[in-house]
LUMTI-202997 format. One record per residue: residue in one letter; x, y, z of N, C-alpha, C, O in turn. Coordinates in nm, 3 decimals, always signed. Example, Ala and Ser with C-alpha at 12.3 -4.5 7.8 and 13.67 -1.06 7.14 Angstrom:
2
{rec A {+1.319 -0.569 +0.780} {+1.230 -0.450 +0.780} {+1.320 -0.330 +0.780} {+1.424 -0.332 +0.846}};
{rec S {+1.285 -0.225 +0.708} {+1.367 -0.106 +0.714} {+1.290 +0.003 +0.787} {+1.341 +0.114 +0.804}};
//
This chain:
99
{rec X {+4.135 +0.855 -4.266} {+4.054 +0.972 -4.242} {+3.990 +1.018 -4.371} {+4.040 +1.023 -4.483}};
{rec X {+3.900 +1.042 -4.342} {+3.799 +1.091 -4.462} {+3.803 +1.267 -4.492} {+3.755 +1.311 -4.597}};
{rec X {+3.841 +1.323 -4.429} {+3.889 +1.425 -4.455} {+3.761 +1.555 -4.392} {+3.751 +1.672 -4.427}};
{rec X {+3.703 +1.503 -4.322} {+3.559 +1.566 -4.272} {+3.605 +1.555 -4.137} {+3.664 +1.459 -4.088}};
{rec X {+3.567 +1.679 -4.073} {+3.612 +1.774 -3.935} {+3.491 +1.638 -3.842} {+3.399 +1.582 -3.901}};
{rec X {+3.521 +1.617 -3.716} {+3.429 +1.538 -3.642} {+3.292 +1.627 -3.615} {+3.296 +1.750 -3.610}};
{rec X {+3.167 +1.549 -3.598} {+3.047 +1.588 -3.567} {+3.096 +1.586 -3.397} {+3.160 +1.506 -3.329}};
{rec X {+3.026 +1.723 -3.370} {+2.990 +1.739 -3.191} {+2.834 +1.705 -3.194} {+2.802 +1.635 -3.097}};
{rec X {+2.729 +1.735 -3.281} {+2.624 +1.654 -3.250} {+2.570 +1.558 -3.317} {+2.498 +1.548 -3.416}};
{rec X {+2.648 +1.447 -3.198} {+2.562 +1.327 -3.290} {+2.435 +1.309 -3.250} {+2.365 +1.394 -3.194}};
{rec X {+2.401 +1.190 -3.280} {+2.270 +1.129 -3.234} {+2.214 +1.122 -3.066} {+2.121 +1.184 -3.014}};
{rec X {+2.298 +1.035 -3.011} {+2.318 +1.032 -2.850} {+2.318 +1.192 -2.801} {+2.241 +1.242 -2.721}};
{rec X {+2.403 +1.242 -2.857} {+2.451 +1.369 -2.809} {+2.266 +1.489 -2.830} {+2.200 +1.563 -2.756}};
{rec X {+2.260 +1.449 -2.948} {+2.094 +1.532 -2.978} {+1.992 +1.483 -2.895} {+1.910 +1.563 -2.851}};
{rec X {+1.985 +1.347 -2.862} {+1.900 +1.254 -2.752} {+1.894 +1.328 -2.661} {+1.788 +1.388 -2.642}};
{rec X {+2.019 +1.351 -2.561} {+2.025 +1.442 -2.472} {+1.979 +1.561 -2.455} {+1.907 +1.588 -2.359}};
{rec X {+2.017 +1.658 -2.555} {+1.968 +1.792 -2.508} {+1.807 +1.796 -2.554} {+1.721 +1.849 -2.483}};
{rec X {+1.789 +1.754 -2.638} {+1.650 +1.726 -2.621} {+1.565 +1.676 -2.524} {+1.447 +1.708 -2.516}};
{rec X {+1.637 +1.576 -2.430} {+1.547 +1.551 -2.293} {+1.571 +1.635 -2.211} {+1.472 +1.647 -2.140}};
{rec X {+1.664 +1.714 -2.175} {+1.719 +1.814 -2.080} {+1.601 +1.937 -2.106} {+1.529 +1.997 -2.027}};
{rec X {+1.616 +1.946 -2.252} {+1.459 +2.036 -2.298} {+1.397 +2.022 -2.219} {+1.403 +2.094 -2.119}};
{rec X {+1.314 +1.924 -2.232} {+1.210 +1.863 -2.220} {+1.173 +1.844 -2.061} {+1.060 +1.861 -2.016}};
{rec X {+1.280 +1.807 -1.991} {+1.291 +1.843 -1.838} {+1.298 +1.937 -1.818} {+1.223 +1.939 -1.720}};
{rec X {+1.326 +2.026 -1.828} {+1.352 +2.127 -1.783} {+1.213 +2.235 -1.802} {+1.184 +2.316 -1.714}};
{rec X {+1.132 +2.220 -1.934} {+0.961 +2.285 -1.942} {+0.932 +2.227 -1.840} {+0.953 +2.297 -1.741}};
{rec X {+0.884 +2.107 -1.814} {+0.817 +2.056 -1.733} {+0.820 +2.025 -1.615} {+0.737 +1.958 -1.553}};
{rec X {+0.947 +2.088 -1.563} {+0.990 +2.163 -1.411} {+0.941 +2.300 -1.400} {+0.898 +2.348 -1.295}};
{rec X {+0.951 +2.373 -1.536} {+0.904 +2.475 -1.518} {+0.714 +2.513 -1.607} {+0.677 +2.617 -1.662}};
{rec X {+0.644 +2.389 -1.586} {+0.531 +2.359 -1.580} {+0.488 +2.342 -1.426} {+0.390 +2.404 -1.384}};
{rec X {+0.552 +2.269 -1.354} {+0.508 +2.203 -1.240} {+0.522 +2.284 -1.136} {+0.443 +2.269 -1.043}};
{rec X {+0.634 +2.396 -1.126} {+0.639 +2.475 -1.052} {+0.498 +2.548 -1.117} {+0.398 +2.514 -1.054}};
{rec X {+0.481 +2.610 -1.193} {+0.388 +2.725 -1.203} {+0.285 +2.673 -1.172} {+0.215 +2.744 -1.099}};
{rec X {+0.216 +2.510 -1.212} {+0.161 +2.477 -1.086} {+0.125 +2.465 -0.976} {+0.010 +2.491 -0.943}};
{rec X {+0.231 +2.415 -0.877} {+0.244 +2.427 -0.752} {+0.278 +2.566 -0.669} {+0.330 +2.574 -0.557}};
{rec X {+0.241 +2.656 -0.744} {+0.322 +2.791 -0.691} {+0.193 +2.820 -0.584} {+0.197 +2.829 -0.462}};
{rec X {+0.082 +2.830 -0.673} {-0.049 +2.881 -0.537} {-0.048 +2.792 -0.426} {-0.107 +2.834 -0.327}};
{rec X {-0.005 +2.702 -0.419} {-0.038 +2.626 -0.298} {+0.104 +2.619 -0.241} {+0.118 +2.531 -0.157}};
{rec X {+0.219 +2.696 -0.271} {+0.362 +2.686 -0.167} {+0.367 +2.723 -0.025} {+0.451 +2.693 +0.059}};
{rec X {+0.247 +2.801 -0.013} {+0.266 +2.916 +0.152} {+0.220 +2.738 +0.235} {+0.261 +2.710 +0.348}};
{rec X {+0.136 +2.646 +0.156} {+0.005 +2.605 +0.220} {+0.099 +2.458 +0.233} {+0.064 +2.373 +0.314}};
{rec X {+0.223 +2.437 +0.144} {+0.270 +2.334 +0.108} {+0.353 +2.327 +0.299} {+0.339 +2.264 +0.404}};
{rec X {+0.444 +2.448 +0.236} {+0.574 +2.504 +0.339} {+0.520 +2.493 +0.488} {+0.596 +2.440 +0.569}};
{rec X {+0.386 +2.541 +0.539} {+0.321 +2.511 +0.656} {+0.334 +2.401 +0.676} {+0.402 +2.374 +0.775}};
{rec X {+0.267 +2.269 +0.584} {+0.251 +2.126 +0.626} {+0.369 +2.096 +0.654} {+0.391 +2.036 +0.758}};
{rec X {+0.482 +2.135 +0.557} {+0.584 +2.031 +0.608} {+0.635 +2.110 +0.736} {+0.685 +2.040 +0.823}};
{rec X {+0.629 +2.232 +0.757} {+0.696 +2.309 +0.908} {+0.663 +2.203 +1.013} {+0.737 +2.112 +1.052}};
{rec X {+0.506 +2.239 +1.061} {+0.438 +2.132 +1.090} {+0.436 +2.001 +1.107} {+0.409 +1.941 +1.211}};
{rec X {+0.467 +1.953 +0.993} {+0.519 +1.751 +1.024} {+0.643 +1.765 +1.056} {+0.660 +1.669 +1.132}};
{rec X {+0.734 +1.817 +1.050} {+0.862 +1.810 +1.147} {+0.889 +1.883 +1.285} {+0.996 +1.869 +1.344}};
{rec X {+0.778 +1.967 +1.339} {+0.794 +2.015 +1.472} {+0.723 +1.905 +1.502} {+0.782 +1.839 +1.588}};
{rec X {+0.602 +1.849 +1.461} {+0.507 +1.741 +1.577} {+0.593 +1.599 +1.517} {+0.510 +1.513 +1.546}};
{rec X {+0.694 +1.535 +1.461} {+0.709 +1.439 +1.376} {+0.765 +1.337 +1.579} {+0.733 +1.225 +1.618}};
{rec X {+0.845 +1.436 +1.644} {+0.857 +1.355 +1.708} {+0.784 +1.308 +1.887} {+0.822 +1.228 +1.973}};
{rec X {+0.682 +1.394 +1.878} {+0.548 +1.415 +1.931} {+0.475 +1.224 +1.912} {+0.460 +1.129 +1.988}};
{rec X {+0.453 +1.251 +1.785} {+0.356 +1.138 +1.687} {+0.461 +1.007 +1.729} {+0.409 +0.900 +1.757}};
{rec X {+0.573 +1.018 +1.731} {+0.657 +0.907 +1.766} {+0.636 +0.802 +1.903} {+0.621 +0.681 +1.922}};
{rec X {+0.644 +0.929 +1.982} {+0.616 +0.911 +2.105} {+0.498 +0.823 +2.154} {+0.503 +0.727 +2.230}};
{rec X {+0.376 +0.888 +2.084} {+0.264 +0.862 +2.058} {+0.271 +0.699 +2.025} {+0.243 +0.610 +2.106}};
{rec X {+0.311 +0.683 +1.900} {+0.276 +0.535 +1.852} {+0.382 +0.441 +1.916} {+0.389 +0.320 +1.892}};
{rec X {+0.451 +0.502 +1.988} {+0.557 +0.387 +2.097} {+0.444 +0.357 +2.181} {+0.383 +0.250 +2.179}};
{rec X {+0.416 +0.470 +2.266} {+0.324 +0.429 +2.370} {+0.240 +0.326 +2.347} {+0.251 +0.212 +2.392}};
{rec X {+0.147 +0.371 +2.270} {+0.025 +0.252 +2.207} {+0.069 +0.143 +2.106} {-0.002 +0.074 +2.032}};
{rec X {+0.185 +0.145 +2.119} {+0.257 -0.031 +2.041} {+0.253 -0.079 +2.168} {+0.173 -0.166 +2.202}};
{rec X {+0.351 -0.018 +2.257} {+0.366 -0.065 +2.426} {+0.239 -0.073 +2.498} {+0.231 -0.181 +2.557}};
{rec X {+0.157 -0.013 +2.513} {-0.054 -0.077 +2.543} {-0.063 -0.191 +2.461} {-0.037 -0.293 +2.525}};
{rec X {-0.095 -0.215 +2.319} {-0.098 -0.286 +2.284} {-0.060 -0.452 +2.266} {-0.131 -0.551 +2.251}};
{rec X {+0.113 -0.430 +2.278} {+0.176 -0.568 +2.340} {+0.130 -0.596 +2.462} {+0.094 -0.710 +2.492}};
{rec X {+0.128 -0.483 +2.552} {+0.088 -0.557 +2.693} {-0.024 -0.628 +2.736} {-0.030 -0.732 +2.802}};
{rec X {-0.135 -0.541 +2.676} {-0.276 -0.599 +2.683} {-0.321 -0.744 +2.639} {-0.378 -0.836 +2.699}};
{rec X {-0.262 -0.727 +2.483} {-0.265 -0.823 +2.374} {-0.188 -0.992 +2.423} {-0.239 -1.104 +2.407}};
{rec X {-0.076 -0.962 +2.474} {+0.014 -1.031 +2.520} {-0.034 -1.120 +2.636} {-0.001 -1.236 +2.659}};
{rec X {-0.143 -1.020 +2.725} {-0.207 -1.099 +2.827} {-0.301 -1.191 +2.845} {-0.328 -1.283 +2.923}};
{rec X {-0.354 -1.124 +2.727} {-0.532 -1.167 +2.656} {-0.522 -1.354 +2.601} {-0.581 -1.459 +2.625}};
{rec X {-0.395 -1.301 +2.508} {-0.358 -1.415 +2.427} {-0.286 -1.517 +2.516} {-0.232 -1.606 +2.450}};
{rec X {-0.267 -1.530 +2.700} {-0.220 -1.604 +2.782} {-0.323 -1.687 +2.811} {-0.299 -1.786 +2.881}};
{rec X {-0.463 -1.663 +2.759} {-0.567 -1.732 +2.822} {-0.566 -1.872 +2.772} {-0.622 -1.959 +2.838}};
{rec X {-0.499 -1.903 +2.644} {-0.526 -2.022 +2.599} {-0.444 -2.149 +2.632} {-0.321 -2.147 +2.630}};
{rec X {-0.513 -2.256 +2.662} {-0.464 -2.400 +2.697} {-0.542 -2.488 +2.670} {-0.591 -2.483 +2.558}};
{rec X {-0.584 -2.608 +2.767} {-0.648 -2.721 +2.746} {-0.774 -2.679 +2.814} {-0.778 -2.630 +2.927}};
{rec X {-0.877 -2.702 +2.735} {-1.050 -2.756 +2.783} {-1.048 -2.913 +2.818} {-1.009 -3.016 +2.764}};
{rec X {-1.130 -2.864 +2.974} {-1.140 -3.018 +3.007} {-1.273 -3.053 +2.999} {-1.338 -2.967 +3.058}};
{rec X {-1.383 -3.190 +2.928} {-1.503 -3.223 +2.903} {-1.553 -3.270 +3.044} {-1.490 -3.278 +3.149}};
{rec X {-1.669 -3.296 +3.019} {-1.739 -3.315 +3.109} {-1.699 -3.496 +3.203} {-1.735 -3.543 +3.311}};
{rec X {-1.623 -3.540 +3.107} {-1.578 -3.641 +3.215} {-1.424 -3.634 +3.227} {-1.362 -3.739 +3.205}};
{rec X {-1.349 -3.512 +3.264} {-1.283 -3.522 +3.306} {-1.150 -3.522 +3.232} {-1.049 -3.507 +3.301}};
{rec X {-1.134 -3.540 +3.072} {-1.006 -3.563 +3.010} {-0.967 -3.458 +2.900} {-1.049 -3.472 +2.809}};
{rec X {-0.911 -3.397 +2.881} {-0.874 -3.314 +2.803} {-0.900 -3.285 +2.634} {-0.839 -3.360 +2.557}};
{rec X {-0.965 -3.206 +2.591} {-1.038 -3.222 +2.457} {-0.941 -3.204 +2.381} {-0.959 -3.250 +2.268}};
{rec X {-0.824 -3.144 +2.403} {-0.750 -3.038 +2.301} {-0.687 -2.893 +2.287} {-0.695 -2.861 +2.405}};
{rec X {-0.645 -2.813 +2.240} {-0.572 -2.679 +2.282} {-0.729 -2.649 +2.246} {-0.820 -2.701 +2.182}};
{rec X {-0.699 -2.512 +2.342} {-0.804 -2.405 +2.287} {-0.730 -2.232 +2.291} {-0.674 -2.166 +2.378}};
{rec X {-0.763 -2.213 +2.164} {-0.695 -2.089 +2.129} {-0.818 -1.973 +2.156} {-0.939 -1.965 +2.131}};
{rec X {-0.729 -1.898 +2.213} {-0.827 -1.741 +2.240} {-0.766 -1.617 +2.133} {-0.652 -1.572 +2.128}};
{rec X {-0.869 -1.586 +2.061} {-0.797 -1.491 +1.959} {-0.866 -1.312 +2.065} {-0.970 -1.257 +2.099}};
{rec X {-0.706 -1.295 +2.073} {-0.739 -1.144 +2.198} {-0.810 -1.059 +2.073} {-0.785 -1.052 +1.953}};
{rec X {-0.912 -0.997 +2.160} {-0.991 -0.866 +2.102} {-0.883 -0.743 +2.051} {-0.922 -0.648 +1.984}};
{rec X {-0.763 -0.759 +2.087} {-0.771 -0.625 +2.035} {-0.647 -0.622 +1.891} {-0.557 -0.541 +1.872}};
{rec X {-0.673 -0.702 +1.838} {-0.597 -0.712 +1.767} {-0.611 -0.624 +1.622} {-0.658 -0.667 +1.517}};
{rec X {-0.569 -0.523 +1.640} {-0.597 -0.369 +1.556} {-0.546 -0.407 +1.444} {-0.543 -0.329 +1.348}};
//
């Protein structure tokens, strides 16, 4: 022992409270930012969670139109037969509605 009481701030230890600083302005930057627009924030999100499962509903349905239609469209394809009679090859139908 060297005869010297231990350091509480070392290096690591100064690293730290210096970023905690530093977080901590710039939480309280970002709020004073975002403060005019909280009434306008707090609406949207009210809003996307009363309609969130509305919109759900919604894009089930029209996945379910979609497979069905799509699913039928895309049944059209098989063999073309030529003009004398023998089979040319697959023929693929690319369905219209492929969003």
């Amino acid at each position: 022992m060297s005869g010297q009481p231990p350091l509480f701030l070392t290096r690591p230890h100064l690293f730290v409270v210096i970023f905690f600083a530093i977080f901590i302005l710039l939480l309280y930057q970002m709020t004073g930012l975002l403060a005019p627009f909280s009434s306008s924030l707090l609406w949207a999100a009210i809003i996307a969670l009363a309609l969130a499962p509305l919109y759900h509903r919604v894009e089930i349905g029209t996945e379910t139109y979609r497979a069905k239609h799509c699913a039928t469209e895309g049944m059209a394809a098989g063999h073309r037969q030529s003009s004398t009679g023998q089979a040319e090859g697959p023929v693929f139908v690319i369905p219209r509605c492929a969003w």
